[in-house]
C-alpha positions as CSV (number, residue, x, y, z in Angstrom):
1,X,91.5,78.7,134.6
2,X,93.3,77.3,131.6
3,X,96.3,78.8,130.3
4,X,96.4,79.7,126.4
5,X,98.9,78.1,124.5
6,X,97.6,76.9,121.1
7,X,96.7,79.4,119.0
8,X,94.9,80.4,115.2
9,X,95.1,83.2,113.4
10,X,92.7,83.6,110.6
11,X,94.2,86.6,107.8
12,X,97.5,87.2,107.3
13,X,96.5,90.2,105.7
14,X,98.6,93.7,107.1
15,X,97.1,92.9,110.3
16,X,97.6,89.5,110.7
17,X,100.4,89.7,109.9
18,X,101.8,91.7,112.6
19,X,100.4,88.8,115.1
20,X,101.7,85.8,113.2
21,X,105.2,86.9,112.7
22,X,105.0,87.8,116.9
23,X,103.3,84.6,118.0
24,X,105.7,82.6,115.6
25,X,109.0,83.7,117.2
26,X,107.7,83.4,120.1
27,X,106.1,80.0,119.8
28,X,106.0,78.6,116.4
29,X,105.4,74.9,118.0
30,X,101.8,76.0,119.0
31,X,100.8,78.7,116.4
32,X,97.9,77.5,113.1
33,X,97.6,79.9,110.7
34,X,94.3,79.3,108.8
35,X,93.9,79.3,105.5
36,X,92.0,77.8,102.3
37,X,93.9,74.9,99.3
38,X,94.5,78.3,96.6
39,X,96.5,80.5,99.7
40,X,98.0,77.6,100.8
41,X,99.6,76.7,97.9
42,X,100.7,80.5,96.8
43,X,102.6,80.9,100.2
44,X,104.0,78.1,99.9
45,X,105.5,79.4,96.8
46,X,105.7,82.7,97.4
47,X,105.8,83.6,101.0
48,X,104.5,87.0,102.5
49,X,107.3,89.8,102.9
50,X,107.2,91.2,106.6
51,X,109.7,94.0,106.9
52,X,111.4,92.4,104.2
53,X,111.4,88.7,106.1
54,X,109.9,85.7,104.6
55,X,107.0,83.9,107.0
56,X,106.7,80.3,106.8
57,X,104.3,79.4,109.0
58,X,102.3,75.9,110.2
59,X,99.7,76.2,108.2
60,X,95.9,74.6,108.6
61,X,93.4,73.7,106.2
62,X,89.7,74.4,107.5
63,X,88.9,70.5,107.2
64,X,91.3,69.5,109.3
65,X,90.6,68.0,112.9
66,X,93.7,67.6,114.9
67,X,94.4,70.9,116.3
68,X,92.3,72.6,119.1
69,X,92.6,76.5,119.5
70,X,92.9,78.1,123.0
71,X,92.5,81.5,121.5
72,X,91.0,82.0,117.9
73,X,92.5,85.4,116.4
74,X,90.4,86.6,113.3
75,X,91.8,89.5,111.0
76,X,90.4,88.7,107.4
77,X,88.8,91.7,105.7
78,X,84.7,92.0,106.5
79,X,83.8,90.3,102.8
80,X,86.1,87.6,104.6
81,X,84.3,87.2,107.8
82,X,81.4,84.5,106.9
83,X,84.1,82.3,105.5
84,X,86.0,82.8,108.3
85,X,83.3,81.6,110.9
86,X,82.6,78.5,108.9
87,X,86.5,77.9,108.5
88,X,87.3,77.9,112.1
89,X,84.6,75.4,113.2
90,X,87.2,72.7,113.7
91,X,89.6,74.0,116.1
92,X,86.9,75.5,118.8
93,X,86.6,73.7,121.8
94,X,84.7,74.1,125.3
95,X,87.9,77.1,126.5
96,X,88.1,78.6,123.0
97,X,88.3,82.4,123.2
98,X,88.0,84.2,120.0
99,X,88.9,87.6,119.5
100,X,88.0,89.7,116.0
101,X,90.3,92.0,114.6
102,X,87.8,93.7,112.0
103,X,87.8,97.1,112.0
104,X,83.5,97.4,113.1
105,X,80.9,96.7,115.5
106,X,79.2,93.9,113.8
107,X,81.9,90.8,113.2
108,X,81.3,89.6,117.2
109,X,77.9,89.7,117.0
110,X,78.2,87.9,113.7
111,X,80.2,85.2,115.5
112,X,78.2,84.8,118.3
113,X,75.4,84.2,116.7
114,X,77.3,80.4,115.8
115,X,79.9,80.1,118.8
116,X,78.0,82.0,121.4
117,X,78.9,85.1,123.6
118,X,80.8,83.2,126.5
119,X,83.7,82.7,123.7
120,X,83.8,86.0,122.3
121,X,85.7,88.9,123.7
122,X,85.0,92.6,121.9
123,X,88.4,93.7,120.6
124,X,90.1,95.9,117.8
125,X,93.4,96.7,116.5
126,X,94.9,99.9,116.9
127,X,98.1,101.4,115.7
128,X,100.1,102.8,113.1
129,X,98.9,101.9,109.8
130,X,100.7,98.7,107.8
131,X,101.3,99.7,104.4
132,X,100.5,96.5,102.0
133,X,101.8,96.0,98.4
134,X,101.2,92.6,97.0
135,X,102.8,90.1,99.1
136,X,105.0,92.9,101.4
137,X,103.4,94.3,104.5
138,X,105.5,97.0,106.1
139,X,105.0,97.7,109.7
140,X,106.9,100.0,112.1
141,X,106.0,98.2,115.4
142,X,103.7,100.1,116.8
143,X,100.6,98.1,117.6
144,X,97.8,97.9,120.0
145,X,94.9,95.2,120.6
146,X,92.4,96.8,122.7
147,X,90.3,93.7,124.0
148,X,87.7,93.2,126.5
149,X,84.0,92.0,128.1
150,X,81.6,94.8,127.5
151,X,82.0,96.3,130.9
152,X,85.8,95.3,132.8
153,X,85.5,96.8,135.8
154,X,86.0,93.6,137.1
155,X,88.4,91.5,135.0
156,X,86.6,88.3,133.2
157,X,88.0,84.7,133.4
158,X,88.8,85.1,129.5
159,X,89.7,88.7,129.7
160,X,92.4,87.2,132.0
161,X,93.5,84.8,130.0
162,X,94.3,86.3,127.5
163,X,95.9,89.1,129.3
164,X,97.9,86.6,130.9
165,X,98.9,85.5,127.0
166,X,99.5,88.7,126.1
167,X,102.2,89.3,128.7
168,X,104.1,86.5,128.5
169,X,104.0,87.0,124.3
170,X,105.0,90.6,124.8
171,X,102.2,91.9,122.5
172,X,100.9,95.3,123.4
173,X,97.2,95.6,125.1
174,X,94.7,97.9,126.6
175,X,91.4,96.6,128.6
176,X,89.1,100.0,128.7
177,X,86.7,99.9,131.6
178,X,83.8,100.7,129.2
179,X,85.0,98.6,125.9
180,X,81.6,99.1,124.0
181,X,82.6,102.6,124.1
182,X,85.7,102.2,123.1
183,X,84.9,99.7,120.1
184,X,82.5,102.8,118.9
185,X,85.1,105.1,119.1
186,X,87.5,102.8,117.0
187,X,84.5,102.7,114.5
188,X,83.8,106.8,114.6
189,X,87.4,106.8,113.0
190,X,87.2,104.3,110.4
191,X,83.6,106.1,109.2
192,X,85.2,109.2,109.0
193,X,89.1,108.5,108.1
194,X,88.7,105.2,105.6
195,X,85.9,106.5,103.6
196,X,86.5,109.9,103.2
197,X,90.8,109.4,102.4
198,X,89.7,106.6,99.8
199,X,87.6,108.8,97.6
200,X,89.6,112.0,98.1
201,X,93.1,109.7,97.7
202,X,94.8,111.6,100.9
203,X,97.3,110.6,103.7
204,X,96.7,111.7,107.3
205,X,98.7,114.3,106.8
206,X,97.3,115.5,104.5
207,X,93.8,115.2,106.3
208,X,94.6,117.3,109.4
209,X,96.2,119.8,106.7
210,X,93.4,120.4,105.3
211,X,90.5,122.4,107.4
212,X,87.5,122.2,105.0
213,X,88.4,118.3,105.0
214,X,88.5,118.4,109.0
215,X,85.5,120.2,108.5
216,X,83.6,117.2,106.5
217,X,85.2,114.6,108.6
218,X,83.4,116.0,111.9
219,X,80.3,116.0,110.1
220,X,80.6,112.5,109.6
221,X,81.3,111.9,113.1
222,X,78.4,113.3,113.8
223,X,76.0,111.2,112.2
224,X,78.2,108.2,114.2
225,X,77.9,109.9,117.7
226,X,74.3,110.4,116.9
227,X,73.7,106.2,116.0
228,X,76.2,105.3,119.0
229,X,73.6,107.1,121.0
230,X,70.5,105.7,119.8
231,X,72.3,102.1,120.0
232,X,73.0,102.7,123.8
233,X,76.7,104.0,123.9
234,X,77.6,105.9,127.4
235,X,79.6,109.3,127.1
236,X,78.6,110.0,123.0
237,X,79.5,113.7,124.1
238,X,83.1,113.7,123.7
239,X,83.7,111.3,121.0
240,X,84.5,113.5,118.4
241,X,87.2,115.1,120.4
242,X,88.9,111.6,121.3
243,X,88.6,111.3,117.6
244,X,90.2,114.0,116.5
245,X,93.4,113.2,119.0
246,X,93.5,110.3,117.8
247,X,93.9,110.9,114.3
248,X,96.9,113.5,115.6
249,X,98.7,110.6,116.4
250,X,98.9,109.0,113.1
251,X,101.9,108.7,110.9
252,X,101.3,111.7,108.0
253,X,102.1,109.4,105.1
254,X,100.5,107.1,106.3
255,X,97.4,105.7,104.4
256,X,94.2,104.3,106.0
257,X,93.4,100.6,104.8
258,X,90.4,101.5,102.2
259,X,92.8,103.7,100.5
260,X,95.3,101.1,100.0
261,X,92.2,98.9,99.0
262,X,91.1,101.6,96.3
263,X,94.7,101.9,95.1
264,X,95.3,98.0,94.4
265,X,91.7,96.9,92.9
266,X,90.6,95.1,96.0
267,X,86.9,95.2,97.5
268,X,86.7,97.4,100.4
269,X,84.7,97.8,103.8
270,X,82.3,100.4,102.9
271,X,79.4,97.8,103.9
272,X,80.7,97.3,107.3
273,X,80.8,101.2,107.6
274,X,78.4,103.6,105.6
275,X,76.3,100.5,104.7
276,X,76.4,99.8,109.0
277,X,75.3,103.8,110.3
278,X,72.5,103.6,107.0
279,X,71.2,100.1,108.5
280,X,71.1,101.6,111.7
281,X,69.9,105.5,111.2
282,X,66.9,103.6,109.2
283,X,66.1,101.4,112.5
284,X,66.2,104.3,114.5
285,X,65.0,107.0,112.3
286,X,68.0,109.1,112.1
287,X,69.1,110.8,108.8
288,X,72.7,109.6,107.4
289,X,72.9,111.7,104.5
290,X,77.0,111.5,104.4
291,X,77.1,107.8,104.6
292,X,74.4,107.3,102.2
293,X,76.4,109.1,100.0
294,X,79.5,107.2,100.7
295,X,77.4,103.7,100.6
296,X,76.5,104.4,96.8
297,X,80.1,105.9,95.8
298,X,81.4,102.8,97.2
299,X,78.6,100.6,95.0
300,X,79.9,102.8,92.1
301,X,84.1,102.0,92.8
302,X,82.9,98.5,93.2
303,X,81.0,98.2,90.0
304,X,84.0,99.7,87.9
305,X,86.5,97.2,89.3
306,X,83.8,94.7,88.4
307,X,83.9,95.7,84.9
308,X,87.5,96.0,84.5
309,X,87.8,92.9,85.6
310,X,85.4,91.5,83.1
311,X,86.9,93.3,80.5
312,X,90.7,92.4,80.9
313,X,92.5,90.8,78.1
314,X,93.4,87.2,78.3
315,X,97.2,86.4,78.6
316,X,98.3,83.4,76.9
């Protein structure tokens, strides 16, 4: 079994981040961060802000050839993620394991579909939620990757790995015996929780505050728990509960990711969510009413940006 020592991140975004500026005390020496000419030259210039810190990392440009990854961490956005897989071509080898941050269940199958299943591991991020304006990311610390086969009850060669990585690096894990269920659950909570605070502009304080908000959210987990079903997910019966404790456990002003999307202009993830439960009530003949209706608000918040874009004065 070889050990994992060099290692690519792919988005510095608020996630990113969090792994970059851990792997790079740690080991700068052995740590790529992955990015394209325009970033490269704009942090260079202007470095990301971590807790107030300025990262200067080793950076890589996708066309180069002279660094192999043991362990391939992605964490763009999900409008990010076909770049991505193109962009990391270069540095996968035969022991490559690649793990994908994206909030989701799509991006691994998306990968695997170019590198194969034997180097992808299901995984997500869980935690406290980074708050991102501009180039600062503020992050209190508290941050989980939950990584692992399908099914660990008995533990993978590159489940192992990594877990071996993991310890020495000091970064927090959890390997859930059934990690399809657990990657669903992760999802049932961005359905609900992104979408939902982004329209209404609310913290998760102000969410559990609120019981006729409560009240929408579990509808929406509903119409997850019904797809998660259909797809093949064991123990859909108590997935809204674990939801709902989950969401207790967030930081009140805190702000999920789509609503700091909304609030700065940027595209969000409402294709990798409402437009993934639509995709898949259609396949399996299940109405997605709430979705639907989040799909085309979505379409709507992404067509005004478009135009005031398009319409922004010129500054000489």
């Amino acid at each position: 079994m070889k050990d994992i020592k060099n290692v690519l991140i792919c988005g510095i975004g608020a996630i990113g981040s969090i792994y970059a500026s851990r792997l790079q005390n740690y080991d700068k020496e052995h740590l790529r961060v992955l990015v394209d000419k325009e970033r490269l030259e704009r942090y260079t210039k202007s470095p990301i802000l971590f807790n107030g810190h300025a990262l200067y990392f080793n950076y890589v440009l996708p066309s180069e050839t002279d660094f192999k990854a043991d362990l391939i961490i992605i964490a763009t956005k999900f409008s990010g993620l076909a770049e991505a897989r193109e962009n990391i071509k270069n540095f996968v080898n035969d022991d490559t394991v690649i793990l994908s941050l994206l909030n989701g269940v799509t991006s691994e199958e998306i990968l695997a579909e170019k590198y194969g299943w034997d180097k992808l591991l299901l995984s997500y991020f869980i935690g406290h939620s980074a708050m991102r304006e501009g180039r600062n990311i503020v992050h209190d610390g508290v941050s989980t990757i939950v990584f692992g086969s399908r099914e660990n009850s008995a533990v993978s060669e590159n489940v192992s790995r990594v877990k071996k990585y993991f310890d020495k690096t000091g970064i927090d894990y959890k390997i859930p015996v059934d990690m399809r269920y657990s990657l669903w659950l992760k999802f049932m909570l961005n359905v609900c929780a992104n979408q939902s605070t982004a329209i209404l502009r609310m913290t998760f304080g102000e969410m559990l505050e609120n019981d006729k908000f409560m009240e929408f959210a579990v509808n929406i987990m509903k119409e997850v728990q019904l797809i998660a079903k259909a797809e093949g997910v064991h123990n859909t019966e108590n997935m809204i509960e674990k939801t709902i404790e989950h969401l207790h456990t967030m930081i009140p002003d805190g702000k999920t990711s789509m609503l700091q999307d909304v609030e700065a202009g940027r595209q969000t993830e409402a294709d990798m969510f409402a437009g993934t439960i639509v995709k898949l009530g259609k396949k399996h003949g299940i109405p997605t009413p709430y979705n639907k209706m989040f799909k085309e608000m979505f379409d709507i918040i992404h067509k005004n940006q478009e135009l005031k874009q398009k319409n922004k004065p010129l500054v000489c």
